[in-house]
Backbone as CSV, one residue per row, in Angstrom:
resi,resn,N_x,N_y,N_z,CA_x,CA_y,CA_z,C_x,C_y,C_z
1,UNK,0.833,-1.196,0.000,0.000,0.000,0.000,0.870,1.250,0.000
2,UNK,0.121,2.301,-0.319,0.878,3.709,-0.367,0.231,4.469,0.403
3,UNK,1.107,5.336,0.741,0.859,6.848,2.037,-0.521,6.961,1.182
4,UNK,-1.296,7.512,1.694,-2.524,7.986,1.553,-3.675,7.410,1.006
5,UNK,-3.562,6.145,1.107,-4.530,4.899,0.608,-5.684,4.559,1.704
6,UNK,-6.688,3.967,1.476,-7.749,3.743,2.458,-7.545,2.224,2.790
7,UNK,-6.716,1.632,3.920,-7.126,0.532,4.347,-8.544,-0.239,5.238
8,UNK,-9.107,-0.892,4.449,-10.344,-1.024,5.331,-10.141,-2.262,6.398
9,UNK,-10.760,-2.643,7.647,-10.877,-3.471,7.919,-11.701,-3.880,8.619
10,UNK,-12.055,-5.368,8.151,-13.796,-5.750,8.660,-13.426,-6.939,10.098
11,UNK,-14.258,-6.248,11.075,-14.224,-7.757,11.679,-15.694,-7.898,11.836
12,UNK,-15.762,-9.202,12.718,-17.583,-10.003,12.831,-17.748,-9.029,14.070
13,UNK,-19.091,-9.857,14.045,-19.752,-8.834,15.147,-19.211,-9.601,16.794
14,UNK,-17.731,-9.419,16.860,-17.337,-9.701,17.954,-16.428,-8.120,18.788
15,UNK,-17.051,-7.702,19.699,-16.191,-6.852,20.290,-15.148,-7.507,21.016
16,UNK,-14.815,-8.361,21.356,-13.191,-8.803,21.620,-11.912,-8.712,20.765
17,UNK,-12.355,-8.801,19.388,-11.518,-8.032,18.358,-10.993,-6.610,17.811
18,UNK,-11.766,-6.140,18.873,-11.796,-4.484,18.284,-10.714,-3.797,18.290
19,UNK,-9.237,-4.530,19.771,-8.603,-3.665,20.071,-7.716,-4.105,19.223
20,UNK,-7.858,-5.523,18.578,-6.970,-5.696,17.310,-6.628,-5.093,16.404
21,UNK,-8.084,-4.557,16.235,-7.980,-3.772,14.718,-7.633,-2.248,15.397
22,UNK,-7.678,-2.028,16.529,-7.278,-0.595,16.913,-6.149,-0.509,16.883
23,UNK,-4.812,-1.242,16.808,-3.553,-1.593,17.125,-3.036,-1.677,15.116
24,UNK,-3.967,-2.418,14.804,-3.989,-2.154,13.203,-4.294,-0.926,12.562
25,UNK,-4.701,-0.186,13.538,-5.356,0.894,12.660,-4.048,2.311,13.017
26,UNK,-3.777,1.959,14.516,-2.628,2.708,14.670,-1.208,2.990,14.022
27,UNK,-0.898,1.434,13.748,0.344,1.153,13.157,-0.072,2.010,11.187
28,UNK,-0.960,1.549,10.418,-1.346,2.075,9.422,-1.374,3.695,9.713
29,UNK,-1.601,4.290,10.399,-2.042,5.793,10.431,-0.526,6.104,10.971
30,UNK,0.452,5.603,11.321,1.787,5.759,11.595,2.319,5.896,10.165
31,UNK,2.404,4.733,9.337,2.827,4.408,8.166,2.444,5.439,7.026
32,UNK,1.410,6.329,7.284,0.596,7.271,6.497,-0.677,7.030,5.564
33,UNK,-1.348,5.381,6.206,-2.147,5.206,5.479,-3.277,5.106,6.350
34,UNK,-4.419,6.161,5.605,-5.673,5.747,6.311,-6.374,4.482,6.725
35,UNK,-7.016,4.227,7.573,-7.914,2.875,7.814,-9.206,3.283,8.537
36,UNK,-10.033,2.299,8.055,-11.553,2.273,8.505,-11.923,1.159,8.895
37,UNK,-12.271,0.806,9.954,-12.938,-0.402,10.857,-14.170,-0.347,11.065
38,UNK,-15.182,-1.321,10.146,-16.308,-1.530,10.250,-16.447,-3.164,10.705
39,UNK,-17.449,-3.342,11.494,-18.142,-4.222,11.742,-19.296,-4.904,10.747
40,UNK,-19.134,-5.938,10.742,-20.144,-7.094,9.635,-19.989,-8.570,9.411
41,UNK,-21.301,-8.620,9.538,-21.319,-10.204,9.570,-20.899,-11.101,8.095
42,UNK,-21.192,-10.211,7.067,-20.364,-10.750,5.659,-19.505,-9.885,5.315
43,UNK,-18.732,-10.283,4.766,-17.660,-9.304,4.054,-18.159,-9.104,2.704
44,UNK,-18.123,-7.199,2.336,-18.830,-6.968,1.588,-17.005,-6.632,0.183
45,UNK,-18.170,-6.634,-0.673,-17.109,-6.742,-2.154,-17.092,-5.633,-2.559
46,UNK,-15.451,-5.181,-2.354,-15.584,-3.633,-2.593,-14.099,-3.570,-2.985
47,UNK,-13.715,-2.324,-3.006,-12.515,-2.301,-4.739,-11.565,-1.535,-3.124
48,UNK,-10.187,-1.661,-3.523,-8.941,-1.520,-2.609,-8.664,-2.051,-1.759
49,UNK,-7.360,-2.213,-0.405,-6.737,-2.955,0.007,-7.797,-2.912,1.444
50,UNK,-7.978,-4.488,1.883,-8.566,-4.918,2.861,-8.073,-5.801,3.515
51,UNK,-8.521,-5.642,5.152,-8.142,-6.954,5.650,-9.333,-7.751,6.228
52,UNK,-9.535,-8.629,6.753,-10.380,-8.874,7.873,-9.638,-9.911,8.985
53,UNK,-10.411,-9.693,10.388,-9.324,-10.334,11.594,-11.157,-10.933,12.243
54,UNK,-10.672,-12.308,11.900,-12.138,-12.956,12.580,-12.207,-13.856,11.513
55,UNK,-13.415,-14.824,12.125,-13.896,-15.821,10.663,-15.202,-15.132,10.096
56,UNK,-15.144,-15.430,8.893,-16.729,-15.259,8.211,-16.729,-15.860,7.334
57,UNK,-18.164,-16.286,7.132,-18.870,-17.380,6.501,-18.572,-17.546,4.835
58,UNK,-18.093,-16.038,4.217,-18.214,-16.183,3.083,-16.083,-15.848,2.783
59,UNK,-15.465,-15.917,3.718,-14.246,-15.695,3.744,-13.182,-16.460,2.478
60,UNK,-13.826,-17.526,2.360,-13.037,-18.234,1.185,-13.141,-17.871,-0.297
61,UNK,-14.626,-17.203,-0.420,-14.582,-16.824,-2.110,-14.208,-15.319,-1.901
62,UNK,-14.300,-14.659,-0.703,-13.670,-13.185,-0.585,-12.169,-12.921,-0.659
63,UNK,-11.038,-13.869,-0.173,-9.964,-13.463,-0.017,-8.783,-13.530,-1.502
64,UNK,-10.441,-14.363,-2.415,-9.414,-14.347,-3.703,-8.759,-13.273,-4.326
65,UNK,-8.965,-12.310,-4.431,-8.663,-11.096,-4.707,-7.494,-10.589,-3.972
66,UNK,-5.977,-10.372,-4.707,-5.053,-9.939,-4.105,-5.351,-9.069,-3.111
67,UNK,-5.685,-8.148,-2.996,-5.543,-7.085,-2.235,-6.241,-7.249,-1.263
68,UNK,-6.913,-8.498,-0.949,-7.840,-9.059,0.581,-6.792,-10.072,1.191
69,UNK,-6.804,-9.627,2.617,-6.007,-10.547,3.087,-7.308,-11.408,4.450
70,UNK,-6.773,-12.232,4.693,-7.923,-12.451,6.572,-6.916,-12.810,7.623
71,UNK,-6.688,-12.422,8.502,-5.888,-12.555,9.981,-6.731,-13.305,10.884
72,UNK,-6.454,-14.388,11.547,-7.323,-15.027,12.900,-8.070,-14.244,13.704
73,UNK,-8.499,-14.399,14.392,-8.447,-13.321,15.818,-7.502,-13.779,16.466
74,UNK,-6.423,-13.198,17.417,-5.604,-13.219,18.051,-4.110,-13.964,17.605
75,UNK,-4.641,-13.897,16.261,-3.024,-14.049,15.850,-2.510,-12.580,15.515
76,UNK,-1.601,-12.587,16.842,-1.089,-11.082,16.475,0.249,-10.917,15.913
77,UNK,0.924,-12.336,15.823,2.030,-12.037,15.176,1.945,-11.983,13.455
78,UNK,0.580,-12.829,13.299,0.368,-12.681,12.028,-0.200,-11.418,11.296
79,UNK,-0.560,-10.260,12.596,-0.984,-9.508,11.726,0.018,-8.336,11.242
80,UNK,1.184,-8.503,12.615,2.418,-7.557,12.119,2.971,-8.411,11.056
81,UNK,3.058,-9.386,10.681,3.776,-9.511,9.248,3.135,-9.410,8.403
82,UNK,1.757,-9.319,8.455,0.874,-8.333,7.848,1.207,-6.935,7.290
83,UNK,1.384,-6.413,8.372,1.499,-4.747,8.391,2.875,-4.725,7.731
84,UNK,3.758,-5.279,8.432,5.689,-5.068,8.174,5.480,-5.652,6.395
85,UNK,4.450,-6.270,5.733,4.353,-6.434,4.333,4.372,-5.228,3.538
86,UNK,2.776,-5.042,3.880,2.123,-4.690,3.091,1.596,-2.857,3.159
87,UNK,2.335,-2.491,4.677,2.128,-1.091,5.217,3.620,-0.365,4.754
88,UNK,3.413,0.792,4.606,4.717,1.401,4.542,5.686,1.640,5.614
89,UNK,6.877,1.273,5.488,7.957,1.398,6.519,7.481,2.711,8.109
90,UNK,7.262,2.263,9.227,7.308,3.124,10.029,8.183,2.600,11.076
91,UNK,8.338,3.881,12.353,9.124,3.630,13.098,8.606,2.618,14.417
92,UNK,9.371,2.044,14.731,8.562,0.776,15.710,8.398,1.101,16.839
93,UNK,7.561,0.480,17.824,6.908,1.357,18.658,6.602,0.325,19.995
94,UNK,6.416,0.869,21.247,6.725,0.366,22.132,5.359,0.724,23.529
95,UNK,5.077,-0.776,23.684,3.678,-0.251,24.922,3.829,0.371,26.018
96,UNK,3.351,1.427,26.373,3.709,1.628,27.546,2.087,1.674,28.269
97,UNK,1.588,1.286,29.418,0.609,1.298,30.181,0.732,2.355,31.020
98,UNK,-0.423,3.551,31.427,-0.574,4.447,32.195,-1.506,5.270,32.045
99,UNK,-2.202,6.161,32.908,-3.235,7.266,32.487,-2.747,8.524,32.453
100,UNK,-1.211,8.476,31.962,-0.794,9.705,31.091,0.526,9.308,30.860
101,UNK,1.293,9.434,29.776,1.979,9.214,28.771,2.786,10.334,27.894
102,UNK,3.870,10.757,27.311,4.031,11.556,26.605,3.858,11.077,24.776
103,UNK,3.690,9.741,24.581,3.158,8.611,23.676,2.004,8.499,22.846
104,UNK,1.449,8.391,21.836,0.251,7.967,21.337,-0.727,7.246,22.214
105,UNK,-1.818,7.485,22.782,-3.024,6.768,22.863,-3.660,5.956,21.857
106,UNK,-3.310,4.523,21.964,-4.251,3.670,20.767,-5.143,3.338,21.655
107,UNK,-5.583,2.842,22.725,-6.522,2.573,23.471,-6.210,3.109,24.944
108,UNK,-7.435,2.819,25.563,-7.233,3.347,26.786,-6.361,2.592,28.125
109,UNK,-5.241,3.965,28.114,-4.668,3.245,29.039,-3.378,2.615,28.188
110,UNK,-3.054,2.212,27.138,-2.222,2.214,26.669,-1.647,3.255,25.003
111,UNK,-0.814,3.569,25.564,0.364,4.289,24.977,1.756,3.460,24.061
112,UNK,1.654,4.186,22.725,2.917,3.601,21.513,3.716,4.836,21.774
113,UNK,4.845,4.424,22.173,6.308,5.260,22.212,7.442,4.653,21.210
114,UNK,8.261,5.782,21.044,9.241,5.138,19.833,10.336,4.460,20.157
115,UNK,10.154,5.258,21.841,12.133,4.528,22.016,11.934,3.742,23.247
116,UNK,12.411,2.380,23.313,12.108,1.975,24.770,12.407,2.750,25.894
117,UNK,11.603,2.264,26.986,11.826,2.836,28.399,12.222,1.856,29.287
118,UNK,12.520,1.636,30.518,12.174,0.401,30.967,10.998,-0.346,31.707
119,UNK,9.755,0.863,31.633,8.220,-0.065,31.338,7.282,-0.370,30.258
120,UNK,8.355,0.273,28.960,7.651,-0.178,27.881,8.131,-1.517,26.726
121,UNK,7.437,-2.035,26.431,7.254,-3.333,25.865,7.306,-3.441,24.408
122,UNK,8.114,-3.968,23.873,7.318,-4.708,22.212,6.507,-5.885,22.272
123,UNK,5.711,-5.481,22.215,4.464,-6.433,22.226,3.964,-7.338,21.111
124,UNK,4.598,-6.600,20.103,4.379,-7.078,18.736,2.469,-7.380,17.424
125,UNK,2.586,-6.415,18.210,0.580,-6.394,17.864,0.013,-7.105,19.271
126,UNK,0.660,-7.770,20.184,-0.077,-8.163,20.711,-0.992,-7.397,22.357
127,UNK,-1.958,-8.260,23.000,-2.825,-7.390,23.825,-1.750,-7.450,25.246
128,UNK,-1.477,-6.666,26.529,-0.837,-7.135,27.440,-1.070,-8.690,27.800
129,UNK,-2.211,-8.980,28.135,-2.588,-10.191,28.844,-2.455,-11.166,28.185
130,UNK,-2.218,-10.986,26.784,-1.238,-12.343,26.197,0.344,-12.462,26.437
131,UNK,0.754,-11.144,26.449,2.614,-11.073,27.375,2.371,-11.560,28.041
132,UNK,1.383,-11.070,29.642,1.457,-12.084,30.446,1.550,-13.268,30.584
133,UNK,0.430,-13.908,29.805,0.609,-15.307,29.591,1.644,-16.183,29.044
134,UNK,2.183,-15.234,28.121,3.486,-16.117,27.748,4.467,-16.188,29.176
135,UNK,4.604,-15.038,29.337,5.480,-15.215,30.658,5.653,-16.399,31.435
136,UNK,4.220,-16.486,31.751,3.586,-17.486,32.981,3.392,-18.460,32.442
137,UNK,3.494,-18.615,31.118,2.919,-20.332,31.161,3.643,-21.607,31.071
138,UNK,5.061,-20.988,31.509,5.898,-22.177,31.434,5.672,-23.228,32.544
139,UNK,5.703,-24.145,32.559,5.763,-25.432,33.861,5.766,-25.249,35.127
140,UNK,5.099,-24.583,36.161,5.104,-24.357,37.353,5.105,-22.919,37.286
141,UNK,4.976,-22.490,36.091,4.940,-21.221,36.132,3.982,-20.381,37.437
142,UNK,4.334,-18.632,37.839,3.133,-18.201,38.443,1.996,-18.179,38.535
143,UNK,1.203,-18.364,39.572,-0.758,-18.081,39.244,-0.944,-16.771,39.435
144,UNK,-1.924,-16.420,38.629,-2.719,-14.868,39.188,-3.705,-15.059,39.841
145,UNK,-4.190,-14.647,40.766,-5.875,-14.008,41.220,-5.838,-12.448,41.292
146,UNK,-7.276,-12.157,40.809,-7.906,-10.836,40.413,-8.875,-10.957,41.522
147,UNK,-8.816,-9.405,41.985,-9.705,-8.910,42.872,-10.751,-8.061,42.231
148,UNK,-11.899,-7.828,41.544,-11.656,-6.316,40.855,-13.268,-5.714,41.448
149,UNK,-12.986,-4.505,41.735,-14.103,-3.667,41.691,-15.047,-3.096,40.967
150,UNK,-14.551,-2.038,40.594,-15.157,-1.185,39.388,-15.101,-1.674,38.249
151,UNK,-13.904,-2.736,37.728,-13.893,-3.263,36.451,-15.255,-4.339,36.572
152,UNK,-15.533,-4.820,37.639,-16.854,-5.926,37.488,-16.248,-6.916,36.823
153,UNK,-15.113,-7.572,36.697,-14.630,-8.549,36.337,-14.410,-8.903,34.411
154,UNK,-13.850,-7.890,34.096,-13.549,-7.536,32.565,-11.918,-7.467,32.688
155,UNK,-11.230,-7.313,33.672,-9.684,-8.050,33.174,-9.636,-9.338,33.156
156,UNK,-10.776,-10.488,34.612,-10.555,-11.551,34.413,-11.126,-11.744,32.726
157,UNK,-12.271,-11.310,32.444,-12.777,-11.591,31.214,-11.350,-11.365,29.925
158,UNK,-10.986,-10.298,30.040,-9.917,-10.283,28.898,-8.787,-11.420,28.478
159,UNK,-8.156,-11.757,30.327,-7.338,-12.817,30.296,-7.856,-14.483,30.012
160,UNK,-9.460,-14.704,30.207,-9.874,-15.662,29.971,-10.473,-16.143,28.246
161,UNK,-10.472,-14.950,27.678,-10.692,-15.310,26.183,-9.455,-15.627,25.797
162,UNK,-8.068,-15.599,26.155,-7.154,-16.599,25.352,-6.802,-17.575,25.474
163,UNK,-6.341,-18.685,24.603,-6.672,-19.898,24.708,-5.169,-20.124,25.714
164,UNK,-5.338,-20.784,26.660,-4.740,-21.572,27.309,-4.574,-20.635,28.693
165,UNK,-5.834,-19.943,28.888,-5.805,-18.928,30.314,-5.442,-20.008,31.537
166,UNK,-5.748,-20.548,31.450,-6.081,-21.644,32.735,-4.699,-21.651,33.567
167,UNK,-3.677,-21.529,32.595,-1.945,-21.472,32.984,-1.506,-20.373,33.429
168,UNK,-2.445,-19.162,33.322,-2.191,-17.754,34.313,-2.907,-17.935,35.071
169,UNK,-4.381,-17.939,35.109,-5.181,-18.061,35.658,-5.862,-18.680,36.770
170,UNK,-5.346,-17.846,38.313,-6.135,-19.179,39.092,-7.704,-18.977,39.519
171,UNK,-7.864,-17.751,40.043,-9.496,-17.674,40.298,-9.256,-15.619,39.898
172,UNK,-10.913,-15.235,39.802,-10.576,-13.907,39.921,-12.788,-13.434,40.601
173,UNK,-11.682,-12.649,41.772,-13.377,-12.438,42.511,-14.375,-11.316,42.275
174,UNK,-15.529,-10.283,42.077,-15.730,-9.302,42.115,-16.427,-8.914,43.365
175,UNK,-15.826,-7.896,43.793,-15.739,-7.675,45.216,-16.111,-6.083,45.219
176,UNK,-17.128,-5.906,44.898,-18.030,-4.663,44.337,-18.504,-3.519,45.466
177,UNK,-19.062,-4.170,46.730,-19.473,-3.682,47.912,-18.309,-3.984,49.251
178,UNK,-18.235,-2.661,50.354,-17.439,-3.056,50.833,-17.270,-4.133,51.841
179,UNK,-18.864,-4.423,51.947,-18.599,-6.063,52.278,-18.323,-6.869,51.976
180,UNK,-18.156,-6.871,50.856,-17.251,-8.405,49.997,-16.091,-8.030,50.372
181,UNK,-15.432,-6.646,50.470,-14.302,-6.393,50.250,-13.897,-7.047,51.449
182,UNK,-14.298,-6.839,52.440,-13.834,-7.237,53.856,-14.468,-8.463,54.232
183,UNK,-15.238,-9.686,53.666,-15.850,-10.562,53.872,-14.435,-11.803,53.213
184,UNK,-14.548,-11.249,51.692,-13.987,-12.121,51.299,-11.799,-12.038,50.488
185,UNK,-11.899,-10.414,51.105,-10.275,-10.317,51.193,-9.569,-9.901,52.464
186,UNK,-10.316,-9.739,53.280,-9.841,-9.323,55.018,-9.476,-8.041,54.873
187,UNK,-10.229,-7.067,53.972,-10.175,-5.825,54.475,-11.015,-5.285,55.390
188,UNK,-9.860,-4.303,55.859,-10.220,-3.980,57.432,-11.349,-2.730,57.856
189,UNK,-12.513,-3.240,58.314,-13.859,-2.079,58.114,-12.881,-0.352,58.764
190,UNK,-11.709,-0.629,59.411,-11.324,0.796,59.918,-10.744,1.097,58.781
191,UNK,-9.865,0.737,58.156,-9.268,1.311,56.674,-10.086,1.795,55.579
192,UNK,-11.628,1.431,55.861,-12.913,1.323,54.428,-13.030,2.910,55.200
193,UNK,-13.309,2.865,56.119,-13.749,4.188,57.136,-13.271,5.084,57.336
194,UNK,-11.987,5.097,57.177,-10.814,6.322,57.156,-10.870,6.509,55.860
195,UNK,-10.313,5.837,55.088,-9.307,5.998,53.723,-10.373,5.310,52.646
196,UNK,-12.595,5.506,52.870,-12.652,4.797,51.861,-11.947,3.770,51.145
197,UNK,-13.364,3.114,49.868,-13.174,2.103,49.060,-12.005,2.465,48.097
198,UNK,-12.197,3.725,47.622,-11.153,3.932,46.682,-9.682,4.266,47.280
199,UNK,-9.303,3.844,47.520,-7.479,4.335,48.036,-6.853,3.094,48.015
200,UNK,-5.594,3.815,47.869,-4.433,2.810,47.864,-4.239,1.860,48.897
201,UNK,-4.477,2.446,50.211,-4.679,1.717,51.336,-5.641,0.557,50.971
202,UNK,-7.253,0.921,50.355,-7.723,-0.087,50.012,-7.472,-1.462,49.121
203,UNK,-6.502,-0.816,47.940,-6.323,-1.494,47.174,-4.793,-2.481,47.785
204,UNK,-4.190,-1.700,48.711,-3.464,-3.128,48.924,-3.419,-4.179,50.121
205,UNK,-4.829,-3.530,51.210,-5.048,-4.568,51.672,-5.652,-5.758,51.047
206,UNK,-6.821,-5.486,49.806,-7.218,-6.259,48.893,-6.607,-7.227,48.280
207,UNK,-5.358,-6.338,47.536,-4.264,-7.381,47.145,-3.127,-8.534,48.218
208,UNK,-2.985,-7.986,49.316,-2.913,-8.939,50.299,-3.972,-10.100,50.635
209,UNK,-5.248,-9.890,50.697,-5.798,-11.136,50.694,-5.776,-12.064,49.569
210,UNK,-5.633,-11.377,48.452,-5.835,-12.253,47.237,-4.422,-13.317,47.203
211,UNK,-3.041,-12.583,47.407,-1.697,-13.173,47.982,-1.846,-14.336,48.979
212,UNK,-2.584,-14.200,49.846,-2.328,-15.678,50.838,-2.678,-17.022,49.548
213,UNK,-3.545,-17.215,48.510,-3.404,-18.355,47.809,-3.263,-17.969,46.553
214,UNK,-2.128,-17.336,46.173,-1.850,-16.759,44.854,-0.457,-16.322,44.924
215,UNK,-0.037,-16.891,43.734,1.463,-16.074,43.577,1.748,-14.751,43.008
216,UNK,0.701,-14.821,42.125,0.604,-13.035,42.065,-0.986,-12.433,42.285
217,UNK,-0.797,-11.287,42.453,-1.964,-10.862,42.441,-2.247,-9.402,41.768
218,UNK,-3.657,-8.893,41.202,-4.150,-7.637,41.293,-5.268,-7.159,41.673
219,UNK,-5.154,-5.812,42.371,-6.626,-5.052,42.859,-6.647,-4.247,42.260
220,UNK,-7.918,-3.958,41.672,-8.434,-2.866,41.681,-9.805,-2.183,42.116
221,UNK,-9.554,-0.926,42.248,-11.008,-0.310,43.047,-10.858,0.941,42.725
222,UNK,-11.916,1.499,42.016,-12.127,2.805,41.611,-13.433,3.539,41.497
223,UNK,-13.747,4.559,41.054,-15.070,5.404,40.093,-14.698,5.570,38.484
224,UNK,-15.789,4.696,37.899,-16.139,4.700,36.796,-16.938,5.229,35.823
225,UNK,-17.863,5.808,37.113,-18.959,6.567,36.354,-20.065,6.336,35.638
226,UNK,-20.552,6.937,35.017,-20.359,8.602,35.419,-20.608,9.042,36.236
227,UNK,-21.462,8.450,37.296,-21.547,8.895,38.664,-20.201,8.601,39.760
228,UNK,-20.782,8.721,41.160,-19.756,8.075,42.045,-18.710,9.065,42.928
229,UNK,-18.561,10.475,42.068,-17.241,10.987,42.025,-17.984,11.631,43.674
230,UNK,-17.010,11.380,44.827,-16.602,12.589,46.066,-15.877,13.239,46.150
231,UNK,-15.990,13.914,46.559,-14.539,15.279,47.166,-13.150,14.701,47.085
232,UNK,-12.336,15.118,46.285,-10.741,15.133,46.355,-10.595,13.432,45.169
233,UNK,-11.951,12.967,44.810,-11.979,11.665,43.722,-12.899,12.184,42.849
234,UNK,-12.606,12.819,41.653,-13.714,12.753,40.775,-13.768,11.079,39.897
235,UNK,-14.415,11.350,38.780,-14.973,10.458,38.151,-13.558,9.389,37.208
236,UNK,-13.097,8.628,37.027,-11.869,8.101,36.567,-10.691,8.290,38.045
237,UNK,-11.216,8.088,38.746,-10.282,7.846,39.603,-9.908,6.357,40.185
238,UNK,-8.638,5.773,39.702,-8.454,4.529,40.485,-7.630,4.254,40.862
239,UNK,-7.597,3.238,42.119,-6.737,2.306,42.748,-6.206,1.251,42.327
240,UNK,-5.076,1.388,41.831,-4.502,-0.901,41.182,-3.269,-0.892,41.630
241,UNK,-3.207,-2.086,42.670,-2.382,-2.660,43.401,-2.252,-3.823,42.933
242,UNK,-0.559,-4.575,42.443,-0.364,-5.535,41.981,1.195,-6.155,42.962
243,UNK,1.320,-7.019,42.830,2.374,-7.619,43.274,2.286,-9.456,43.755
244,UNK,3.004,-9.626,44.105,3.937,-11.305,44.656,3.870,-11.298,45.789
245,UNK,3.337,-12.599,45.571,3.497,-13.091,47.146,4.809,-13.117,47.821
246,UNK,5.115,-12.499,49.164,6.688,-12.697,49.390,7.758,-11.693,48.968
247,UNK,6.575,-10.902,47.918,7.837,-10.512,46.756,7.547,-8.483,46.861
248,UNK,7.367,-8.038,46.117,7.141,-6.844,45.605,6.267,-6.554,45.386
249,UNK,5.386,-5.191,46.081,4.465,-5.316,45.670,4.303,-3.717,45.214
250,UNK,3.317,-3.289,44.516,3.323,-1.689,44.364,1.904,-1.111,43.961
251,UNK,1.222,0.219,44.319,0.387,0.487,44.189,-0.041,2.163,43.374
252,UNK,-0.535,2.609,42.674,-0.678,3.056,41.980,-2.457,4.291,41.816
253,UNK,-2.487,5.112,42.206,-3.358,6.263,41.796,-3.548,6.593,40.706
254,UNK,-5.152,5.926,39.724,-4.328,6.470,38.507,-5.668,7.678,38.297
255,UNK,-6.161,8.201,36.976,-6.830,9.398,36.834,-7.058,9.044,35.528
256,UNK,-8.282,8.385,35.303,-8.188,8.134,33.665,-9.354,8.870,32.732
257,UNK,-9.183,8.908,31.871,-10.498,9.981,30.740,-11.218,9.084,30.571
258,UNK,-12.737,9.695,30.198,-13.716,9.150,29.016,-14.850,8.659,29.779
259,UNK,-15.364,7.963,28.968,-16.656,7.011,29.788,-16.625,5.664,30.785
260,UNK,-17.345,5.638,30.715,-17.040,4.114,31.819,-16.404,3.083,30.972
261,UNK,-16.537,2.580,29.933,-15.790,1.260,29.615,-14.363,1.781,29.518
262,UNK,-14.022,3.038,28.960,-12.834,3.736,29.166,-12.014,3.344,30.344
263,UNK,-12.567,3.734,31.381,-12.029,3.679,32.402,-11.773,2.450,33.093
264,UNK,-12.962,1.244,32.731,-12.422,0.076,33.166,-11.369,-0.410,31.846
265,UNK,-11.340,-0.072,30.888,-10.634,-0.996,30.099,-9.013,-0.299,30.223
266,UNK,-9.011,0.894,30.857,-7.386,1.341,30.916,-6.869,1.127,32.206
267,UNK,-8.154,0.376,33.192,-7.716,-0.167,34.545,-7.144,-1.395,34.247
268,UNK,-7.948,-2.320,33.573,-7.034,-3.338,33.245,-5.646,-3.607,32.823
269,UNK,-5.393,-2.328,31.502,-3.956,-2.561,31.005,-3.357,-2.039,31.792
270,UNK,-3.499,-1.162,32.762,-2.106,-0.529,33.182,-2.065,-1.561,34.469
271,UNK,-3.008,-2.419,35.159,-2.327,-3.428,35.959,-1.323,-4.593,35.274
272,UNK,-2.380,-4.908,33.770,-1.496,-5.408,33.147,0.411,-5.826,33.089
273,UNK,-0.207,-4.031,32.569,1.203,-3.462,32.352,1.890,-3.454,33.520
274,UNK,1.813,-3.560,34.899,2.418,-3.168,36.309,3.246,-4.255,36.494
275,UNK,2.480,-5.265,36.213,3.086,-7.191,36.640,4.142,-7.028,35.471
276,UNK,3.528,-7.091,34.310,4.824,-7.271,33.204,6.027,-6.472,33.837
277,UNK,5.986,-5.135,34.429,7.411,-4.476,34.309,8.111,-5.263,35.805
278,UNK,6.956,-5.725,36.482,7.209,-6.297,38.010,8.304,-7.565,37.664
279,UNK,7.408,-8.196,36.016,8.867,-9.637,36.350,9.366,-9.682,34.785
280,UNK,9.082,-8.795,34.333,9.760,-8.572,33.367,11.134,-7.848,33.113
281,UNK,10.861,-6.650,34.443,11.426,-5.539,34.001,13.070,-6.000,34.571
């Protein structure tokens, strides 16, 4: 393709793919070529360079046409040799997780930088929670448990749509009210009472309970909105506490934009992102 060309790309009507093609759409708009991401259940027959990332029904008489390619879902290495084909030369780029960045925003909560740091990642098209998993899934590898609040249990969800979660994955709870919080992670009703649900304090007594049968762990607890926000916490305000049993642990204030899925979906990566630099870094 050439600078100023329209790349389209279709996926099915699955939103678990989306941030694929957002990561596709970034790298292309780097390279200087436009892209458009529509959703559809057939792939429609239309003139210039396309991709699609998903299955569909009519995929085999569609991809005859040079200029159609189809990517899996979650084959992400296949879709950078995709891009490193068929996109024009750009500069390579590096994840960094946080709710502010001096970096590109492709999604929330994560940030493309050009030059490594030492919490940013080549990921290689791929989502954090598949790094993770590679990490972890060697033979005795670490377990995770998830605590989560405000996310309502959409990081466990993220880490459980890839195939072979079960090898990060040991349990993950939603602990929504602060009686769960203190029912079922031994947080302490004087810490809920001083220092509220949302604080760091909260979030790492949380992550301490999740630690007694877990080798790693993450909390989070925040306002998502659009309601919620008190004095000195407006609305995107959160708590994610991650760390090891035994080991290191660290906690984090973050302040994130947008709407509510916004805010849970950039809670997820930047815990993500916290563990990766924790045993990665």
């Amino acid at each position: 393709m050439n600078s100023g060309e329209l790349l389209h790309i279709f996926l099915p009507m699955r939103p678990a793919v989306l941030p694929d093609a957002q990561r596709l759409e970034a790298w292309a708009l780097r390279s200087g070529v436009r892209a458009r991401i529509e959703l559809t259940a057939v792939l429609p027959d239309i003139e210039g360079a396309a991709l699609g990332i998903g299955a569909f029904a009519n995929a085999a008489a569609w991809k005859v046409i040079p200029q159609r390619a189809l990517v899996p879902a979650g084959d992400w290495q296949g879709l950078r040799d995709w891009a490193e084909h068929y996109l024009p030369p750009c500069p390579q780029s590096f994840s960094h997780f946080s709710d502010q960045s001096q970096g590109t925003e492709i999604l929330p909560g994560e940030f493309w930088l050009q030059e490594k740091t030492s919490d940013a990642f080549d990921l290689s098209m791929a989502p954090p929670e598949w790094a993770l998993l590679q990490h972890c899934s060697k033979a005795g590898g670490p377990r995770l448990a998830l605590a989560e609040s405000c996310t309502g249990g959409g990081l466990a969800a993220r880490i459980t749509a890839l195939s072979g979660s079960s090898a990060l994955l040991q349990h993950g709870i939603v602990t929504y009210s602060n009686t769960a919080k203190r029912h079922f992670l031994g947080v302490q009703a004087k810490t809920l009472m001083r220092y509220g649900a949302v604080s760091e304090e909260t979030a790492l007594e949380m992550l301490n309970g999740l630690l007694r049968e877990a080798d790693l762990g993450v909390a989070i607890t925040g306002i998502a909105g659009p309601g919620g926000a008190v004095p000195g916490k407006p609305v995107g305000t959160v708590c994610i506490a991650w760390g090891q049993r035994n080991g290191q642990q660290q906690v984090r204030t973050c302040h994130f934009r947008g709407d509510r899925w916004n805010v849970q979906y950039a809670s997820g990566s930047v815990a993500l992102g916290g563990l990766l630099g924790l045993l990665c870094g």
